[in-house]
N, C-alpha and C positions, 0 to 999 in steps of 0.2 A: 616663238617660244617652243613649237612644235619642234619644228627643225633644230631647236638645238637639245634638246632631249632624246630627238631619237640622235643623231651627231655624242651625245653624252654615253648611249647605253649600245651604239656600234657594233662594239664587242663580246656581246650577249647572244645567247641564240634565238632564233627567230623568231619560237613561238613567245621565249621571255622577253624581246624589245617589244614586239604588238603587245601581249600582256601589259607592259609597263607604259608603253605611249597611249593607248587606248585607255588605261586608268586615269592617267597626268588627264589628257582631255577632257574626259567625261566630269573630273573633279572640279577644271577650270572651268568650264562652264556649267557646271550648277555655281559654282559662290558669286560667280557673275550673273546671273541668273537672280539667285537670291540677293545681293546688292542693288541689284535693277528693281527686282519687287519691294526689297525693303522702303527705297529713297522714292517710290511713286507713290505706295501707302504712305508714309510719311506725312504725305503731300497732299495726297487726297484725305484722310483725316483732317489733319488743320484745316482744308477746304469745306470740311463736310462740320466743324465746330463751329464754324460761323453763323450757321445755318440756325436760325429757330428750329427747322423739323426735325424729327429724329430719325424718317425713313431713309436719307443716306448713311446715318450710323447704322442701321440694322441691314441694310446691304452691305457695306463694307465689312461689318462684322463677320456675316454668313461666308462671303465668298472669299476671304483671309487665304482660310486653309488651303480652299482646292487650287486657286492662283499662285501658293505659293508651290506645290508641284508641282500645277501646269507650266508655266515659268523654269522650271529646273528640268521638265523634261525639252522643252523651246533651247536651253543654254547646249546642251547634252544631241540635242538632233543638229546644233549647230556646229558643235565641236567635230559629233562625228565625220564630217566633209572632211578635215583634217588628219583622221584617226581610220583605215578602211578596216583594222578589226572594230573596231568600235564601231562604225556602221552597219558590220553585218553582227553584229550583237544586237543594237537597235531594233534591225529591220527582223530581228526573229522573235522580238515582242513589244513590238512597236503597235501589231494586232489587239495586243489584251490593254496596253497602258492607254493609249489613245481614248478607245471608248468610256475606260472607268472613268478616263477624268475628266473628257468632257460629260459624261452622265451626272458626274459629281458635284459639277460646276452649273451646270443644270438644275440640279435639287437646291440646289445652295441658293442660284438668284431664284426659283419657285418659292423656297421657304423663306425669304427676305420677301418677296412681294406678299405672301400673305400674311406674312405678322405683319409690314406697315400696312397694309390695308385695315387690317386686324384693329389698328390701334386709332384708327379712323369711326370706327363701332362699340363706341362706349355703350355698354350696359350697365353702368349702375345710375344712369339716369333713369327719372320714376316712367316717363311713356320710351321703353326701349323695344320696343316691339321692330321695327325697320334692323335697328342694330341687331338684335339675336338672328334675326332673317339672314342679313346679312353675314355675320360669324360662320353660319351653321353653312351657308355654300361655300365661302372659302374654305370651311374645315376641309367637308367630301370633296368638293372640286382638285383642292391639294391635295388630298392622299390618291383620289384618281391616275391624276398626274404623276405622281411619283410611283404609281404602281405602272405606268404604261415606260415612265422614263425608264425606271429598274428592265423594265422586258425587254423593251429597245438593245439597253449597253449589254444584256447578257446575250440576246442575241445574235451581238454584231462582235463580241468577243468568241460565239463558238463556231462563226463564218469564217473568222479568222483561223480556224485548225483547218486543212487543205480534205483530211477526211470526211468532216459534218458537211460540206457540199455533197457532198458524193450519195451522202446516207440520205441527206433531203432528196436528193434527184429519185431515189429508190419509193421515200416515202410517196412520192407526191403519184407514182404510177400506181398506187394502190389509194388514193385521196378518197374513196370510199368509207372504206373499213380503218384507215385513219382515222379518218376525222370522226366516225362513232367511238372510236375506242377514247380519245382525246375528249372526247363531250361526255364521256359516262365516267371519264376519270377526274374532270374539271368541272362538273356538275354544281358543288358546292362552292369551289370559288368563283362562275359565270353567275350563279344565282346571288352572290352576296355581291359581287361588282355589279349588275342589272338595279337591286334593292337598291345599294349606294347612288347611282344616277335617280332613280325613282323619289328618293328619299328630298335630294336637292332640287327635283323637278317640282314635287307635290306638296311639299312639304310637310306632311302630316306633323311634324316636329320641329321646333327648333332649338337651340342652345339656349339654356334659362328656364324653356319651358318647365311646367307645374302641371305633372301629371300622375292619374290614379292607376295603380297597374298593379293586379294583383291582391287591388283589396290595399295596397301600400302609397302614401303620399311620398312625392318625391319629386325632385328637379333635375334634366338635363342636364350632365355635369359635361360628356365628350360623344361625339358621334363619329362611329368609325366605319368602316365599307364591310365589315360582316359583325358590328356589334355597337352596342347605345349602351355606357354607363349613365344609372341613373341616384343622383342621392338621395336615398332616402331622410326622412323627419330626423333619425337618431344618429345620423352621418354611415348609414352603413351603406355598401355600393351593391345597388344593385343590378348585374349584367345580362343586357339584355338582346338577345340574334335580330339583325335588323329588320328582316321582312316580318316580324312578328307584329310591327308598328303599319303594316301593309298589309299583313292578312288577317286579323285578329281587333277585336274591341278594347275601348280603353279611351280612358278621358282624358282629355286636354285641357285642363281650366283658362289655359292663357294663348287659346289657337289665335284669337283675333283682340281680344284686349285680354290685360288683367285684372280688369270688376269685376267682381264677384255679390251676388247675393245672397245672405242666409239667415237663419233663425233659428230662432230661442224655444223650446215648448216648453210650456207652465202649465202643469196638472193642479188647480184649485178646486176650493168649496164652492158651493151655489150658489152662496150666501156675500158673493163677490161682489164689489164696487166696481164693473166695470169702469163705468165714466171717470175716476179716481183716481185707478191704474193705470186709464190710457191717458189722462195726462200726467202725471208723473217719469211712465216711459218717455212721451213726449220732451219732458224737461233733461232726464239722463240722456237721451243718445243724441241732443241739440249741443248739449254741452264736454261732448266727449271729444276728444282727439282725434278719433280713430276713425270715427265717422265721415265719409265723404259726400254728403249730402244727396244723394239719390234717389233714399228709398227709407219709409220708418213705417210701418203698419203695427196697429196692436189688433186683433181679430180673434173672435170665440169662435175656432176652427169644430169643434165637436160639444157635445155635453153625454157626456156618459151618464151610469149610474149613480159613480157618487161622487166624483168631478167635472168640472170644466175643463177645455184644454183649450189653453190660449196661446198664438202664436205671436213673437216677436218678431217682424220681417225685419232685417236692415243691409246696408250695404257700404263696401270698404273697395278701396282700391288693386286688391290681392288676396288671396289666399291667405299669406297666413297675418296679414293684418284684421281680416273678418276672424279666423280664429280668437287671435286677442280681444277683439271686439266683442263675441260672443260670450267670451267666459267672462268679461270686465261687466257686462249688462246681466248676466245671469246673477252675475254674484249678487251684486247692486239692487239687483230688482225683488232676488228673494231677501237679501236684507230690509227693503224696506215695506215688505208686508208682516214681516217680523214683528218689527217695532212697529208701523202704522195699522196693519193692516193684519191684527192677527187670525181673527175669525177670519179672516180667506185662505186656510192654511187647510187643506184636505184634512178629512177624518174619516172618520166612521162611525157610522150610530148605532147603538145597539140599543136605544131608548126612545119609545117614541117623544115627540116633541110635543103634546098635551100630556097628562097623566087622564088613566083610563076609568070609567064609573064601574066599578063590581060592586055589584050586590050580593051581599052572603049566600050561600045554600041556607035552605032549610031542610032540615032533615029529618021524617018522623019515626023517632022508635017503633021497632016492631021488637015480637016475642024472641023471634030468631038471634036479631040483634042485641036483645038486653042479654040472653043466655050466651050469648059468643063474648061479651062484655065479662059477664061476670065468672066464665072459666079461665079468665086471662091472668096470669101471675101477677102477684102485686109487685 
């Protein structure tokens, strides 16, 4: 087909038949290219619907795109054999395409293996501790990856300019004063890619985690190689630098389970049925939902001046089920001193509790006093 194209265009001049045979080429094989990739996906889908799993759909999904350029550049390096301008078109950015799209194709199958791995780490099961582990290294480990893959193809796209050898050869005889300049300018991204590996190593954190930061409740929502979104209680996000979770305090409620323990404090009169209230507590938090049987104490923690202060212990499976649980027994408990149990309701006295014996003054007139009496205005 070659040969009779250029046989067609003959009588053209030279640089318009290469212009026009190098096109015809390059065009025929990309759609042969793309007809080749269409009828193998084709193929491979229907093979991959049979499947119970979904991780061949999410492969085949990711790597679609970049297969179907890598493929039209494969059609296009084949035609060139045919085409010598078209070859030497190729061969003058054959440097820069090559690497993007093996880099591309690269990221492609990386992000298909860590969503189905992904999808193997269910979290909304109640003991998901292994799974959020799990999530939170494929998260950093992939973005690692994909920061080292990105450095790779841009650097092997600017080895391709015939110049950047030259300037590296110059660099490297000063690899001193290089390399401090490059470390005082890369400072902040070598410290948040270190944090990133640190982070997947130690784990201080994982994905789901339920942690106090700032005075604020909030869950692990993304962790990223120089930053941790975290949700707050009222969905607000808040953004946090990663090594901050490395150099700085800050509570984990859910580093190693998510049980939790907590309590109620109840300020009463002194005049209190202990024994009463602590079975009563006993009956509300035996009978509650929310309760996961671990832990119930009622305890007269202090006695002040004009209260008692008693402590509810109890314990829930999480964070904010112990919340629920807290405010459900608060409510509960002061309702039912309300109605049962009213005199255990704090006060204050401002009367003694006997009335007190006085006896009158007596008082004996004197001269002084009758005469200060009787100048007194009527």
């Amino acid at each position: 087909m070659i040969e009779l194209l250029e046989h067609l265009v003959s009588g053209f001049p030279d640089w318009a038949r290469q212009a026009i045979v190098a096109l015809a080429a390059g065009a025929l094989g990309a759609l042969l290219a793309l007809l080749v990739h269409g009828v193998l996906f084709r193929v491979m889908h229907r093979l991959a619907s049979r499947t119970s799993s979904l991780s061949d759909d999410i492969v085949l999904k990711h790597i679609l795109r970049p297969t179907r350029w890598a493929f039209v550049a494969l059609g296009i390096v084949l035609a060139a054999r045919q085409a010598p301008a078209l070859k030497d078109f190729w061969d003058s950015i054959s440097g820069f395409v090559m690497p993007l799209l093996i880099g591309w194709i690269a990221i492609a199958i990386l992000n298909a293996l860590v969503e189905a791995m992904t999808l193997h780490a269910d979290i909304s099961v109640e003991d998901n501790r292994r799974a959020r582990r799990r999530r939170t290294r494929l998260a950093i480990f992939g973005r690692i990856l994909t920061f080292v893959i990105i450095f790779m193809v841009v650097a092997l796209m600017l080895f391709s300019v015939p110049g950047v050898a030259k300037v590296g050869a110059t660099l490297m005889a000063s690899a001193g004063l290089a390399a401090l300049a490059v470390g005082a300018a890369a400072q902040p991204a070598l410290k948040a890619l270190i944090a990133g590996f640190q982070m997947a190593l130690t784990e201080p954190i994982s994905i789901d985690d339920v942690v106090i930061l700032d005075g604020e409740w909030g869950r692990i929502e993304d962790i990223r190689t120089t930053y941790v979104v975290v949700v707050l209680w009222d969905q607000r996000r808040l953004v946090v630098p990663t090594n901050r979770f490395l150099e700085e305090t800050f509570q984990n409620w859910t580093k190693t389970t998510s049980q939790l323990l907590g309590t109620v404090m109840l300020y009463l009169d002194h005049t209190l049925d202990v024994a009463k209230l602590r079975e009563e507590y006993t009956k509300q938090i035996q009978a509650h939902r929310l309760w996961d049987r671990r832990a119930q104490v009622l305890q007269v923690t202090d006695c002040r001046e004009n209260v008692l202060e008693i402590r509810l212990l109890m314990s829930a499976k999480d964070g904010p089920t112990l919340f629920d649980l807290r405010c459900a027994l608060r409510e509960s408990m002061m309702d039912f001193i309300r109605r049962e149990m009213p005199e255990a309701l704090s006060r204050r006295r401002l009367l003694p509790l006997a009335p007190l014996d006085v006896t009158p003054l007596e008082i004996t007139p004197t001269p002084e006093l009758v005469e200060m009496m009787a100048r007194r205005p009527a």
